[in-house]
C-alpha positions as a Python dict, from the first residue, in 0.01 Angstrom:
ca = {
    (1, 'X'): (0, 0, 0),
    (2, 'X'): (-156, 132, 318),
    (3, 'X'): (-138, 531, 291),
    (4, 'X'): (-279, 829, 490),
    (5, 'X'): (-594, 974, 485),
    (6, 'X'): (-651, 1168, 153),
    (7, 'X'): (-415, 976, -57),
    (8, 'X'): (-495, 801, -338),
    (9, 'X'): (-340, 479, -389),
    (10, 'X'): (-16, 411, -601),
    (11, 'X'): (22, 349, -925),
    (12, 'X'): (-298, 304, -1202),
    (13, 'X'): (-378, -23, -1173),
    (14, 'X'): (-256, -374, -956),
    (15, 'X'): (-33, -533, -1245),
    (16, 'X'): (168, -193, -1298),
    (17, 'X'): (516, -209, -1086),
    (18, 'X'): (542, 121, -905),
    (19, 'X'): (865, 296, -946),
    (20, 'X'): (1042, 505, -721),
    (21, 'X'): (1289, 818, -803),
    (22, 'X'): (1604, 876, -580),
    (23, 'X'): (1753, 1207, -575),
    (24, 'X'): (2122, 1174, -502),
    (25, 'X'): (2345, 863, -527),
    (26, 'X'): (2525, 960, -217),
    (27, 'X'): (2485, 754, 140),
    (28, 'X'): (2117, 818, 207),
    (29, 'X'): (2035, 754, -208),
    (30, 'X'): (2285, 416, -211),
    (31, 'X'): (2100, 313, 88),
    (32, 'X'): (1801, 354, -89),
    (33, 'X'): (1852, 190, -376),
    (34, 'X'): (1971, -115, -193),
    (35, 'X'): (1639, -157, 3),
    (36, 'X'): (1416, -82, -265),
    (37, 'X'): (1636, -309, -529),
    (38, 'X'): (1591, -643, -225),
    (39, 'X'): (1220, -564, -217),
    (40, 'X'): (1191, -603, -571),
    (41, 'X'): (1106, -191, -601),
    (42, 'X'): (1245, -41, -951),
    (43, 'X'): (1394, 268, -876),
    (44, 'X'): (1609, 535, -1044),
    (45, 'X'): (1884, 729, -917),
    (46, 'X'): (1967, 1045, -1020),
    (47, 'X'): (2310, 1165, -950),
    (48, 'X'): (2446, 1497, -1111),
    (49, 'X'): (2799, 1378, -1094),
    (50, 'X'): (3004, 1150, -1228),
    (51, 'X'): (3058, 960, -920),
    (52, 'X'): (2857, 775, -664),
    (53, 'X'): (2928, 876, -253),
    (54, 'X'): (2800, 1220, -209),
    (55, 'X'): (2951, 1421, 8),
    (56, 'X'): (3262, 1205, 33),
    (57, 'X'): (3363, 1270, -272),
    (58, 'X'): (3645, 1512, -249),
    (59, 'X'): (3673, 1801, -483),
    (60, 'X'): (3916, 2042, -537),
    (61, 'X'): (3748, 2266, -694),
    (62, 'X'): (3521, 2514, -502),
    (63, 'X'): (3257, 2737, -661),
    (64, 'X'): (3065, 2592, -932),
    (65, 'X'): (3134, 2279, -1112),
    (66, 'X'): (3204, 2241, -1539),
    (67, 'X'): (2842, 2241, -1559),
    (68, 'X'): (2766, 2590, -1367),
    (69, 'X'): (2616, 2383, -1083),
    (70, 'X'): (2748, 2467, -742),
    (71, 'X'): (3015, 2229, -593),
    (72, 'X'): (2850, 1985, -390),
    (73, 'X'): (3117, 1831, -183),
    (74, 'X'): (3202, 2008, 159),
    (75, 'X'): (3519, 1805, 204),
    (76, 'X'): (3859, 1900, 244),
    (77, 'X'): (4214, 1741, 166),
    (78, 'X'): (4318, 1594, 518),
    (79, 'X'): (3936, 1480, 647),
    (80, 'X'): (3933, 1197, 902),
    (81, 'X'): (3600, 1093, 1020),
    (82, 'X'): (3510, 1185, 1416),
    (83, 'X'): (3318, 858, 1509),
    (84, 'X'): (3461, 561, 1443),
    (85, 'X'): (3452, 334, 1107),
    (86, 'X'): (3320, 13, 1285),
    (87, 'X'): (3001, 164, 1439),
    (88, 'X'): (2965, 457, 1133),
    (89, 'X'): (2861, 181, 889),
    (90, 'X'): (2562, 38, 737),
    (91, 'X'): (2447, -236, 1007),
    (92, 'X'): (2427, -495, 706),
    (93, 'X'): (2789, -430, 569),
    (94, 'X'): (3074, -368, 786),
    (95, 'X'): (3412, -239, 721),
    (96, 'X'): (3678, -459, 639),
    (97, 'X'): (3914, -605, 963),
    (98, 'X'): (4170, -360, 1024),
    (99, 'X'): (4284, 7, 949),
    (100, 'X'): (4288, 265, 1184),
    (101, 'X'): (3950, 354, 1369),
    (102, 'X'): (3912, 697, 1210),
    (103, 'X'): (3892, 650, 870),
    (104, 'X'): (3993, 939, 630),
    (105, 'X'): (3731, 1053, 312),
    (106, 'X'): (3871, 857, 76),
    (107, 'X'): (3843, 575, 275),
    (108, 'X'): (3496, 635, 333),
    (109, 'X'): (3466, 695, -18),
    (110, 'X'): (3590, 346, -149),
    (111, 'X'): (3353, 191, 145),
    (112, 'X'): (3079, 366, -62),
    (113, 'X'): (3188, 217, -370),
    (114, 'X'): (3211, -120, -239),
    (115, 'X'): (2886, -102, -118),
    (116, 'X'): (2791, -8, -466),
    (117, 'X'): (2924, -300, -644),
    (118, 'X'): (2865, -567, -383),
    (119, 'X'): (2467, -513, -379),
    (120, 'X'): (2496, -432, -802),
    (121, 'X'): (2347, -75, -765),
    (122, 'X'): (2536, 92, -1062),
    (123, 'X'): (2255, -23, -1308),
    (124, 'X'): (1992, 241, -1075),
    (125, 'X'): (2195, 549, -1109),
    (126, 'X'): (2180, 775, -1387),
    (127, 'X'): (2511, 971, -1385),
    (128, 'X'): (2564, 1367, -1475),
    (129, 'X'): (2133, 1374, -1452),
    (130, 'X'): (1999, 1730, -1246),
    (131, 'X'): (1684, 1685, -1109),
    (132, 'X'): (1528, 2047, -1185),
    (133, 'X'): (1169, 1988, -1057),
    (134, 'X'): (914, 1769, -836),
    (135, 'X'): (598, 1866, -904),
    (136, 'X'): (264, 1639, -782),
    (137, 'X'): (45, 1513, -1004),
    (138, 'X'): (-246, 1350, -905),
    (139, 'X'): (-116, 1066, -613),
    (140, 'X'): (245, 1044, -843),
    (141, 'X'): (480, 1264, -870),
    (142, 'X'): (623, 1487, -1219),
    (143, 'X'): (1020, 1469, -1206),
    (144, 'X'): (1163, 1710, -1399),
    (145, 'X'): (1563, 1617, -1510),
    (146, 'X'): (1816, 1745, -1744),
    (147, 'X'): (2074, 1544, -1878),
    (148, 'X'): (2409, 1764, -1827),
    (149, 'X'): (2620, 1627, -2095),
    (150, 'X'): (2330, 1652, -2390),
    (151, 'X'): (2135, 1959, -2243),
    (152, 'X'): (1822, 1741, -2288),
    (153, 'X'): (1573, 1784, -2046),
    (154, 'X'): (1293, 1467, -1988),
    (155, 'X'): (996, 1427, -1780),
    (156, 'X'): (944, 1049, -1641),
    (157, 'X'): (594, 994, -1331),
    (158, 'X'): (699, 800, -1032),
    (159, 'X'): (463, 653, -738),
    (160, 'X'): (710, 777, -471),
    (161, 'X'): (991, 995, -440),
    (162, 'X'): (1259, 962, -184),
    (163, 'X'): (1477, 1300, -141),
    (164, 'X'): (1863, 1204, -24),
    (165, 'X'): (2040, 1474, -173),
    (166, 'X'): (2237, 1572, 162),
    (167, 'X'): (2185, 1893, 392),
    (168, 'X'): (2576, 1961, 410),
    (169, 'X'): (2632, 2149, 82),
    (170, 'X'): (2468, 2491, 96),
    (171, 'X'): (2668, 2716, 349),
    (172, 'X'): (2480, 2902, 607),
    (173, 'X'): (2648, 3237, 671),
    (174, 'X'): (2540, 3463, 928),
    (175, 'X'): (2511, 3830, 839),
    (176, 'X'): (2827, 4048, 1012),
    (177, 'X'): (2729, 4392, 1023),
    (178, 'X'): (3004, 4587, 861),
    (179, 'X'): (3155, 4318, 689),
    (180, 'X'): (3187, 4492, 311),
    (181, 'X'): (3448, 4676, 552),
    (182, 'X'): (3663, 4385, 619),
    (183, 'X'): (3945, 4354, 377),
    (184, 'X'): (4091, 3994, 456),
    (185, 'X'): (3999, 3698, 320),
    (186, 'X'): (3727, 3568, 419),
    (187, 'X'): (3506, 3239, 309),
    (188, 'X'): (3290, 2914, 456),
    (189, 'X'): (3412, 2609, 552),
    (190, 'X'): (3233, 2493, 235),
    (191, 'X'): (3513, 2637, 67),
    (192, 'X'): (3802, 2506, 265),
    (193, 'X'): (4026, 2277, 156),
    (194, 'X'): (4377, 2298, 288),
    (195, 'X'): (4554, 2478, 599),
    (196, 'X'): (4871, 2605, 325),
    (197, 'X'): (4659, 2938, 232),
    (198, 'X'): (4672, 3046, 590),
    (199, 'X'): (5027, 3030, 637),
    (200, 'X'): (5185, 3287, 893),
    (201, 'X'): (4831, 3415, 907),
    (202, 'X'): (4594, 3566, 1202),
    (203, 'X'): (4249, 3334, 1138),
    (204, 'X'): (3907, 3386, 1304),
    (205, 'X'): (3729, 3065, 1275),
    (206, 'X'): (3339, 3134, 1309),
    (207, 'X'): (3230, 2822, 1505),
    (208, 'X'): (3348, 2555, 1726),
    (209, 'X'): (3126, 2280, 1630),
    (210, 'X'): (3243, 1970, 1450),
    (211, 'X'): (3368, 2138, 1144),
    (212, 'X'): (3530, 2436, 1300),
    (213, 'X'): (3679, 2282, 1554),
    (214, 'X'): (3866, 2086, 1307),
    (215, 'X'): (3940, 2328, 1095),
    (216, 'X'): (4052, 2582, 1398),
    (217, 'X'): (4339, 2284, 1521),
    (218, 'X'): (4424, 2205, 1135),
    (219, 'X'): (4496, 2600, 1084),
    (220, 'X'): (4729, 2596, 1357),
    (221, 'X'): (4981, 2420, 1238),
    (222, 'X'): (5087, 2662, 1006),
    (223, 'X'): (4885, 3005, 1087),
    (224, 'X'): (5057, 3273, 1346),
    (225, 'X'): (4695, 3267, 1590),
    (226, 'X'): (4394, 3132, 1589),
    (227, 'X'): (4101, 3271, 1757),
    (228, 'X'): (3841, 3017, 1767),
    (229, 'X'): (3526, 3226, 1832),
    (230, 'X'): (3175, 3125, 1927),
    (231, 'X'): (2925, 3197, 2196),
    (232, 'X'): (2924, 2835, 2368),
    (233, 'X'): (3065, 2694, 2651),
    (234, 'X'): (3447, 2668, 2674),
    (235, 'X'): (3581, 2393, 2516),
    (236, 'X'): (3715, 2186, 2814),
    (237, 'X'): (4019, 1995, 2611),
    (238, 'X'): (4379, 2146, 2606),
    (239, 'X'): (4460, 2343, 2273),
    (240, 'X'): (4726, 2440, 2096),
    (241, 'X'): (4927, 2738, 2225),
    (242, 'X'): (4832, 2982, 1903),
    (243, 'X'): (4462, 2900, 1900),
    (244, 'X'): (4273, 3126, 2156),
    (245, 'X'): (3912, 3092, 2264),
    (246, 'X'): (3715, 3413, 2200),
    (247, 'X'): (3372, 3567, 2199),
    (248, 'X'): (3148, 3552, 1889),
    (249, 'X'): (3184, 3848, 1623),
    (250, 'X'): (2974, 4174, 1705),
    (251, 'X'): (3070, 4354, 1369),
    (252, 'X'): (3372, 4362, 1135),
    (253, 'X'): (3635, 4634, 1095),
    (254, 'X'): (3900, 4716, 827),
    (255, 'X'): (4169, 4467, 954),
    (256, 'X'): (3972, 4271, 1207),
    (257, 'X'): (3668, 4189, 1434),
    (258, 'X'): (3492, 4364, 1739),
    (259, 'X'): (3355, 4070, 1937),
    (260, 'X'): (3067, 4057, 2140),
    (261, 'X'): (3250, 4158, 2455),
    (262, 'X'): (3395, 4467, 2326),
    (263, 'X'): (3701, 4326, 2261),
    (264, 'X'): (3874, 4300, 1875),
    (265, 'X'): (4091, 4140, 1727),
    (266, 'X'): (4296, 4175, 1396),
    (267, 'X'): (4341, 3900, 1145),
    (268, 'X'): (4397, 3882, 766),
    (269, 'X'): (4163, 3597, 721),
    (270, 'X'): (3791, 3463, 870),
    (271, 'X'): (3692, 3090, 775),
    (272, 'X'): (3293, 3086, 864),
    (273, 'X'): (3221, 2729, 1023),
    (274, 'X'): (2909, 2832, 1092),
    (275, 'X'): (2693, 2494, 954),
    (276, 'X'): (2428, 2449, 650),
    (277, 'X'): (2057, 2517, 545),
    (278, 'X'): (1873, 2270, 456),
    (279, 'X'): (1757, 2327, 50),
    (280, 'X'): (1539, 2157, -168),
    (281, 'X'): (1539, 2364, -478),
    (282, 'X'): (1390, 2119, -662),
    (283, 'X'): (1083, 2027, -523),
    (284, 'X'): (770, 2252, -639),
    (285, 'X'): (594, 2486, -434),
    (286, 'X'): (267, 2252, -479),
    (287, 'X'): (516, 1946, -303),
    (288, 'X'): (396, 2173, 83),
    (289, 'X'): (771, 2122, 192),
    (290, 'X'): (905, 2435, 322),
    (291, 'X'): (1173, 2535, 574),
    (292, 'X'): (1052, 2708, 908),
    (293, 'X'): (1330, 2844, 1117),
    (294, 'X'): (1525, 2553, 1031),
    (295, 'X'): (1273, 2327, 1079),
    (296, 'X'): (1141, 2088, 744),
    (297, 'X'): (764, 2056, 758),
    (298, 'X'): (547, 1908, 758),
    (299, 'X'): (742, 1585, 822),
    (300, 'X'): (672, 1286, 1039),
    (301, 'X'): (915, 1098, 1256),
    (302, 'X'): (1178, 1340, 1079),
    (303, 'X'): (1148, 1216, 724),
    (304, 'X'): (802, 1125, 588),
    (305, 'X'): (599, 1408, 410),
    (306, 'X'): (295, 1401, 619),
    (307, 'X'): (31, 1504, 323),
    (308, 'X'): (195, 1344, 49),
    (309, 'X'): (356, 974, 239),
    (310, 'X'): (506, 882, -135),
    (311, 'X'): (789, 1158, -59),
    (312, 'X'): (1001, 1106, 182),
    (313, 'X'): (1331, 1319, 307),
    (314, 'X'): (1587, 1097, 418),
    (315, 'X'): (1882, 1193, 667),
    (316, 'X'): (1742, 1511, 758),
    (317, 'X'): (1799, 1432, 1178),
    (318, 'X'): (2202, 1495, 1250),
    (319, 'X'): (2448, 1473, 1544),
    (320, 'X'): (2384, 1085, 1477),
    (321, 'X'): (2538, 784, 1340),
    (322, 'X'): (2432, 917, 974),
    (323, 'X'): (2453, 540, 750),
    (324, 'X'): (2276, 380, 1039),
    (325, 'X'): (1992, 633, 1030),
    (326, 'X'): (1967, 573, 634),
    (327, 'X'): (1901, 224, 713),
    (328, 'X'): (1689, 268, 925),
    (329, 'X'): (1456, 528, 743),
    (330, 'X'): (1505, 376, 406),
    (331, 'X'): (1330, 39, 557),
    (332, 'X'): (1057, 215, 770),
    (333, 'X'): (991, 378, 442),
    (334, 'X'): (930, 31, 281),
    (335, 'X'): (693, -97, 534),
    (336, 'X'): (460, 178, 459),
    (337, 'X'): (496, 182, 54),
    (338, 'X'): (473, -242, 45),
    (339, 'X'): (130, -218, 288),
    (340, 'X'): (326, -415, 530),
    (341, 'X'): (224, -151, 821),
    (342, 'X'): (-25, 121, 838),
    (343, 'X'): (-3, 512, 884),
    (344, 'X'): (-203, 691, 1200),
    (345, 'X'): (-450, 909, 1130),
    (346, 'X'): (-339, 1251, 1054),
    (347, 'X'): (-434, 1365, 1410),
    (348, 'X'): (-244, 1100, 1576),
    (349, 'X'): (62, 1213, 1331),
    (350, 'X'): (37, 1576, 1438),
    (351, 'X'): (35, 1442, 1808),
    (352, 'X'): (295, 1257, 1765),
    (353, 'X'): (535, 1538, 1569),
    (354, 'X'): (380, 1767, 1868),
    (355, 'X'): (483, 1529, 2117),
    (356, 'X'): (861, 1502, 1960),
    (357, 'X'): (907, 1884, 1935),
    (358, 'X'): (902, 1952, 2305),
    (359, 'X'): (1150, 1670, 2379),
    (360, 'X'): (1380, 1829, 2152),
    (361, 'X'): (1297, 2176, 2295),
    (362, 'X'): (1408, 2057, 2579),
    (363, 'X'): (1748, 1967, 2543),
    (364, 'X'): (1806, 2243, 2231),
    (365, 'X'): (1702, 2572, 2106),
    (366, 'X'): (1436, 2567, 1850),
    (367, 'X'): (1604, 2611, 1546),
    (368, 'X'): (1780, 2278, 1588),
    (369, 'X'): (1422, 2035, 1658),
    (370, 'X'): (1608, 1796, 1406),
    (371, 'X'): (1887, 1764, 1594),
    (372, 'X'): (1950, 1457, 1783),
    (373, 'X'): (2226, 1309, 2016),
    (374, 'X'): (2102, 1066, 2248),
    (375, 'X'): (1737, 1081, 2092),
    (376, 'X'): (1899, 934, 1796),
    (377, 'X'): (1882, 548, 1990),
    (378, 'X'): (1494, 571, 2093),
    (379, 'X'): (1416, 738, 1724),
    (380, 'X'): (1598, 439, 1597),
    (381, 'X'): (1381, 184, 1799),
    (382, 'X'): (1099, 377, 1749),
    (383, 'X'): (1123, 329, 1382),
    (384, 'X'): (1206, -51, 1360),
    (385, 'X'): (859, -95, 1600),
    (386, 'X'): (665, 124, 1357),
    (387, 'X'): (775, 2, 1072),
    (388, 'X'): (762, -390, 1210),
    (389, 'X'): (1127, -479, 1055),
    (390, 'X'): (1440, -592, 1247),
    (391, 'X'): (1590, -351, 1500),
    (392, 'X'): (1974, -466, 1408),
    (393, 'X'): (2206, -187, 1540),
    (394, 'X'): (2405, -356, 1760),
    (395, 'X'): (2397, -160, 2138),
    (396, 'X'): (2756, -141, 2126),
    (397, 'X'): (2723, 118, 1861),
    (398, 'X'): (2563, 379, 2113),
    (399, 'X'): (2823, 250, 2382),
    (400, 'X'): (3131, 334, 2132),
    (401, 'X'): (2949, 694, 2038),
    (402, 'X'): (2913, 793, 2409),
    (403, 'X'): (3302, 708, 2512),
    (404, 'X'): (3395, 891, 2182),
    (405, 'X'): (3193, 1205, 2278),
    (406, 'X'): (3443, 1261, 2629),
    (407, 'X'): (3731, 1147, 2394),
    (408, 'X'): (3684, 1433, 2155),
    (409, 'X'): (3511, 1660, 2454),
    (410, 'X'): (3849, 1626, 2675),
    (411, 'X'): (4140, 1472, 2420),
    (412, 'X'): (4067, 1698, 2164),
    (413, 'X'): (4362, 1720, 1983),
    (414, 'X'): (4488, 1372, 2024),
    (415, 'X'): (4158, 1179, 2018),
    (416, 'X'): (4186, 1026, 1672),
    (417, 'X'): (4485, 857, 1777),
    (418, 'X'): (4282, 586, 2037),
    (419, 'X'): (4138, 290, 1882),
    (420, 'X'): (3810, 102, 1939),
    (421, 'X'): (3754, -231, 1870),
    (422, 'X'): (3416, -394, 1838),
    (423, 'X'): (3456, -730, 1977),
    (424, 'X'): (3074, -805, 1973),
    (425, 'X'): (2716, -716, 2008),
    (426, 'X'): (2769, -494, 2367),
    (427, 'X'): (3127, -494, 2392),
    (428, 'X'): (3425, -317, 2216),
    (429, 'X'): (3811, -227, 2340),
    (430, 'X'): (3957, 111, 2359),
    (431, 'X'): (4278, 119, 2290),
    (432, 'X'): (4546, 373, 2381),
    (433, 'X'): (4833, 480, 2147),
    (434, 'X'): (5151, 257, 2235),
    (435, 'X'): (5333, 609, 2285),
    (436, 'X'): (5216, 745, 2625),
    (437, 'X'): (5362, 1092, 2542),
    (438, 'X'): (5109, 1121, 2285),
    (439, 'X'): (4868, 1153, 2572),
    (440, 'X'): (4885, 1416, 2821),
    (441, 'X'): (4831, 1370, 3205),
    (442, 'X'): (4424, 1464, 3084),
    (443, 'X'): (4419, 1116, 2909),
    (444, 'X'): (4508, 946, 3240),
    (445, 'X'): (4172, 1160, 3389),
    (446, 'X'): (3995, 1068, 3103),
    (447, 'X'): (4100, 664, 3152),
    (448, 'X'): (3991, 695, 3569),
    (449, 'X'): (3669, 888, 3472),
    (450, 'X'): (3586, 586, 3203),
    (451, 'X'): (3678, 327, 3403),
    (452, 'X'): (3400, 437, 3693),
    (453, 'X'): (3142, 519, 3443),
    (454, 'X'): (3179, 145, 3294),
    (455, 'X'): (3190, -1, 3671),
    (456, 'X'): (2829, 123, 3723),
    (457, 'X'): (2692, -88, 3410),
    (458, 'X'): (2972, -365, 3411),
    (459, 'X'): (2688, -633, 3454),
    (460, 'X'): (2465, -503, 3242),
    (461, 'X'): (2689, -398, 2940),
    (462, 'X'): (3077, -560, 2980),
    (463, 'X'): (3314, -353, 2813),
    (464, 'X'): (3676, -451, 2781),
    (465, 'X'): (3950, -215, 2860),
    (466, 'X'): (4307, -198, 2738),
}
């Protein structure tokens, strides 16, 4: 293996196989496994649940699990995805022909489980197994696991260590001065599960992200109001008549919230979509990884541990095309640990990670340098010419994520409801619901406003419309 300065090489001597641990068995640890497996790698998975899929894997149950851990799953009863299926998967395993674009959790799910079976990755994971420490030792690594069912708790040395246990499972929840005041319900969108509980109810939803946003439209159908509160722009797309765009929270009161514009409002219930921290209980304070200002260092291209290359933290960038990132990672990963390409010198890494901040800075605040948006396409080349392997997204993928971001931006409510079809490499179909009432007179803007942004790059990039 080629590794970075100061690193010893792997393993003890050059018959011994060098084994890799995977924490988590759910899209980022699959994805593992199935790399490392086809380049001969043995690997173990460990998975504290009885399942493989992660974060997909719906749960009731909210809390802690049977075992006193806390509930990993952040997904609730009537999920659909918010990209489409056919450019969210793995570039080496498509979804089946068919089905509606925007897949729902189980779906998802089951693709997981497929994915499992067809490249035989079962015989990696060790089920109901929490990893309790990472600890370095010497140029391996100390993992530390407990077996949940038994109690019994093992030590096994691995040459690498590859960290895909997720970073949407451990709430972030902003401090509301006043809030022991507040006597409505109130809880994260961790915790949510089902719009019933809200029933006839005022709601302030805390965020109008992804989740919130979701959450904020699903409420509606059966809450009295809605305010949908945040700091951000407007959101441009028509809502429903009960949910109400207001200010972010200033402070909490008995029955309600003073918002930052010295306004209030009164509701019996607040639903915090207000993201997650990244966590990594696990690893050792000796493993260097710490979390500045939401920021994991000290990390190169987003994922590699720049003092210790044998650990790696994969799917840590987001606002992207998550499986295809895996993929991508995963295998740039492999170059390094199979000495099929070579690190830069410390000093050209810390360029590099210097360089990449300021881009980011420059389209987002600092507290959000791993998010990603359009730099998710030149991080994804970057890391196929790095890592020397084959750069197989198809550019269709970033042409289908673009048109979906002004579906969702400006058909909010109704955007699940078009279809895209890839039909190759750099072309797909969009594909508007039979129904035209189910598309206000904003979908016919929406069609113009397409139509002349595909004119411009028609030669370059033909896109067929239906």
């Amino acid at each position: 293996m080629v590794v970075g300065p100061q690193q010893q090489p792997l393993g003890t001597g050059p018959d011994e196989p060098r084994r890799v641990a995977v924490i988590g068995a759910g899209a980022a640890g699959l994805c593992a496994a199935r790399h490392l497996a086809a380049a001969g790698v043995p690997c173990t998975v460990f998975e504290q649940t009885g399942n493989v899929g992660g974060t997909w894997v719906y749960n009731e149950r909210v809390g802690m699990d049977q075992f006193g851990l806390p509930v990993h799953s952040s997904m609730y009863r009537n999920l659909r995805i918010n990209i489409p299926k056919h450019v969210m998967c793995y570039p080496d395993f498509p979804f089946k022909k068919g089905g509606r674009s925007y897949a729902t959790h189980q779906e998802i799910r089951d693709y997981l489980k497929n994915y499992a079976q067809h490249f035989d990755l079962h015989q990696y994971v060790q089920h109901y197994t929490h990893v309790k420490r990472v600890t370095p030792q010497g140029s391996r690594w100390s993992v530390l696991v407990e077996d949940l069912k038994t109690g019994r708790v093992s030590e096994e040395v691995f040459d690498a260590v590859l960290v895909c246990n997720g970073h949407y499972s451990v709430p972030y929840t902003p401090t509301v001065p006043n809030m022991s005041l507040y006597g409505g319900v109130s809880l994260h969108s961790h915790d949510y599960r089902e719009p019933e509980p809200f029933a006839g109810a005022d709601v302030v939803v805390l965020g109008a992200k992804a989740s919130g946003l979701d959450i904020a439209l699903e409420v509606a159908k059966v809450a009295n109001n809605v305010f949908l509160s945040h700091n951000g722009d407007l959101v441009p797309s028509r809502l429903p008549d009960n949910v109400q765009q207001v200010k972010g929270i200033k402070e909490a009161t008995e029955d309600g919230f003073v918002l930052l514009d010295g306004t209030t409002v009164r509701a019996s219930a607040v639903i915090f979509a207000t993201g997650y921290e990244f966590s990594f209980p696990f690893l050792a304070p000796e493993c260097g990884v710490r979390v500045v200002h939401n920021r994991v260092v000290p990390l190169y291209k987003h994922m590699l541990h720049r003092e210790r290359p044998t650990m790696a933290l994969i799917g840590i960038p987001y606002c992207v095309v998550p499986f295809v990132i895996f993929h991508y990672q995963i295998r740039y990963f492999l170059s390094l640990f199979l000495g099929r390409v070579a690190l830069p010198s410390k000093e050209q890494m810390e360029r590099e990670e210097d360089a990449d901040m300021q881009k980011h800075l420059l389209q987002f605040p600092a507290r959000h340098t791993h998010k990603m948006g359009d730099l998710q396409w030149p991080y994804l080349h970057d890391l196929a010419a790095a890592g020397d392997f084959e750069d197989d997204m198809w550019p269709v993928v970033q042409e289908v994520y673009d048109a979906v971001e002004e579906d969702r931006k400006n058909l909010l409510t109704v955007y699940r409801s078009i279809e895209y079809n890839v039909t190759g490499r750099e072309t797909y179909e969009r594909v508007l619901p039979p129904s035209a009432g189910l598309l206000p007179k904003q979908a016919q803007q929406q069609q113009q406003h397409l139509q002349q942004h595909l004119q411009q790059r028609l030669q370059q990039q033909p896109v067929q419309i239906k």
